[in-house]
Every structure is written in structure tokens, then in C-alpha cells.
C-alpha positions as CSV (number, residue, x, y, z in Angstrom):
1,X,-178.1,21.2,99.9
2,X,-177.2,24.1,97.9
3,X,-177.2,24.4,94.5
4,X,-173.6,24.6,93.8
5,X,-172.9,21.4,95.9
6,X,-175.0,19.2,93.3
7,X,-172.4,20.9,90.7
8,X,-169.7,19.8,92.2
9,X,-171.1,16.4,92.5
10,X,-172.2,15.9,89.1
11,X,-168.7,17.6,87.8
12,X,-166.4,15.4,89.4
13,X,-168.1,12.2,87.7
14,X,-168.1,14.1,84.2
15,X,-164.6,15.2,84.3
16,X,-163.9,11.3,84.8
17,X,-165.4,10.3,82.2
18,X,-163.9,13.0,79.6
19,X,-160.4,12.0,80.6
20,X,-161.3,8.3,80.0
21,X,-162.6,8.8,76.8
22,X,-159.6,10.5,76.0
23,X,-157.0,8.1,77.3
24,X,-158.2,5.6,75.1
25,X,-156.9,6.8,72.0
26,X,-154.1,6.7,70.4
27,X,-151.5,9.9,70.9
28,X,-152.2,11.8,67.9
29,X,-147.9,12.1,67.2
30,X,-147.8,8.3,66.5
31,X,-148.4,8.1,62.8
32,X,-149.2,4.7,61.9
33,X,-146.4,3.1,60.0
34,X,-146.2,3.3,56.5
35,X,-143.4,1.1,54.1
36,X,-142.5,2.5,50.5
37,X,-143.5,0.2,47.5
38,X,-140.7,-0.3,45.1
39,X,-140.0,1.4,42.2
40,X,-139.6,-1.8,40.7
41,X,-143.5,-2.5,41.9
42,X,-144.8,0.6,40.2
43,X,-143.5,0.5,36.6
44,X,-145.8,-1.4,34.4
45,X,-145.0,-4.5,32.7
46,X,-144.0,-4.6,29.1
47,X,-144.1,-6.9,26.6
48,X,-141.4,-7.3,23.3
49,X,-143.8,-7.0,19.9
50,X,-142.4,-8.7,16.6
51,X,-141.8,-6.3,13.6
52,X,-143.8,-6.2,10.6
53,X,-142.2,-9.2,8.7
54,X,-140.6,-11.4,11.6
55,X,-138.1,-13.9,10.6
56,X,-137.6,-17.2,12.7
57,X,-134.7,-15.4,14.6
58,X,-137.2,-12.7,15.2
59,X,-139.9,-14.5,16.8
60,X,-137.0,-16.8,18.8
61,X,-135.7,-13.7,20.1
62,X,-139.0,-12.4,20.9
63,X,-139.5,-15.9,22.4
64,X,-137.1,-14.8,25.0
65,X,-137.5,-11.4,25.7
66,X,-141.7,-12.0,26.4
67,X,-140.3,-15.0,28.7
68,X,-138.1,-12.6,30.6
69,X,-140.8,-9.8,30.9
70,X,-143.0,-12.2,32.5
71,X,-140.7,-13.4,34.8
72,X,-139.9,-9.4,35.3
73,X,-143.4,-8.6,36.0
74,X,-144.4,-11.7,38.4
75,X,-141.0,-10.8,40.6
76,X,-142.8,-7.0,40.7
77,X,-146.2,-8.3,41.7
78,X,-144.8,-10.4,44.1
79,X,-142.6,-7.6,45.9
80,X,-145.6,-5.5,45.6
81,X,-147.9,-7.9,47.9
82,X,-144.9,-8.9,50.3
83,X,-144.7,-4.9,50.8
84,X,-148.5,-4.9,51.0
85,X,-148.4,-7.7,53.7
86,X,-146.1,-6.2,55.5
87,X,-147.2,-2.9,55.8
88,X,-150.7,-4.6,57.4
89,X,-149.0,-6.7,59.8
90,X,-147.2,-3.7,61.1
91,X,-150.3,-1.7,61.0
92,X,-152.2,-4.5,62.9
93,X,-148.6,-4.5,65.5
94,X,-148.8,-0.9,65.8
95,X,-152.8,-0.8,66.3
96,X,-152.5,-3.6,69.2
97,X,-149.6,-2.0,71.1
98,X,-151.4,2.0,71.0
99,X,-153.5,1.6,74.8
């Protein structure tokens, strides 16, 4: 048996094996999917303060404005996990259908 024979036997196996590894990955032009998180997500929440002397029409309007920031502020949270959720079910879609 000559020496370059025993090459060409062990090559054949290697070169296999290096396109195998290879085909199991994902094409490297297939970003995974990304979504944007609203703007409305992002901006921090704020809260109405009551001026030096408040009057009772002060603190009932203040009543209302903290009432509507918090309502504000839990409708942002909220759009920021449903983006969240989202984005990681579509990751775990897009990491399931790569071969």
C-alpha cells in the first residue's frame, strides 16, 4: 500500500465530516429577527407634583392627572412585554425552522 493511498483514505472521511459540521448551521445571511420597541415603551413615566400651597382644586386635579399617568405607564409596560414576547417567539420560530 503506498503511502499516498492511506491519504486518500483518511481524506475522504475528513472532508465528510467538515461539510457536516458545516451544514448544520445556520446561513450566516439569515439575521435572526428583531421587532422595534415603541417609542411609547421607551419614554419614562411621569408623575403630576402639587405646587407649593395646593388648594382642594389642586390636589383634585392632581388626583386625575397621577390617575392618568399610571394608567399611561402600565399601557407602556405592557406594550413593552407583548413586544418582548413576541420577539422571543419569533426568535424560537426562526431558531427551529434554520436546519
Amino acid at each position: 500500500m503506498t503511502p499516498s493511498f492511506r491519504w486518500i483514505r483518511i481524506a475522504w472521511p475528513a472532508c465528510g465530516l467538515m461539510i457536516a459540521n458545516c451544514a448544520g448551521a445556520p446561513p450566516p445571511s439569515a439575521p435572526p429577527p428583531r421587532l422595534v420597541l415603541p417609542d411609547m415603551a421607551q419614554m419614562p413615566c411621569r408623575l403630576d407634583r402639587l405646587p407649593e400651597a395646593p388648594t382642594v382644586g389642586d390636589l383634585e386635579s392632581s388626583y386625575l392627572a397621577r390617575g392618568l399617568a399610571l394608567a399611561e405607564c402600565d399601557a407602556a409596560r405592557r406594550l413593552a412585554v407583548e413586544t418582548l414576547l413576541a420577539e422571543r417567539a419569533l426568535l424560537d420560530r426562526w431558531r427551529t425552522a434554520s436546519p
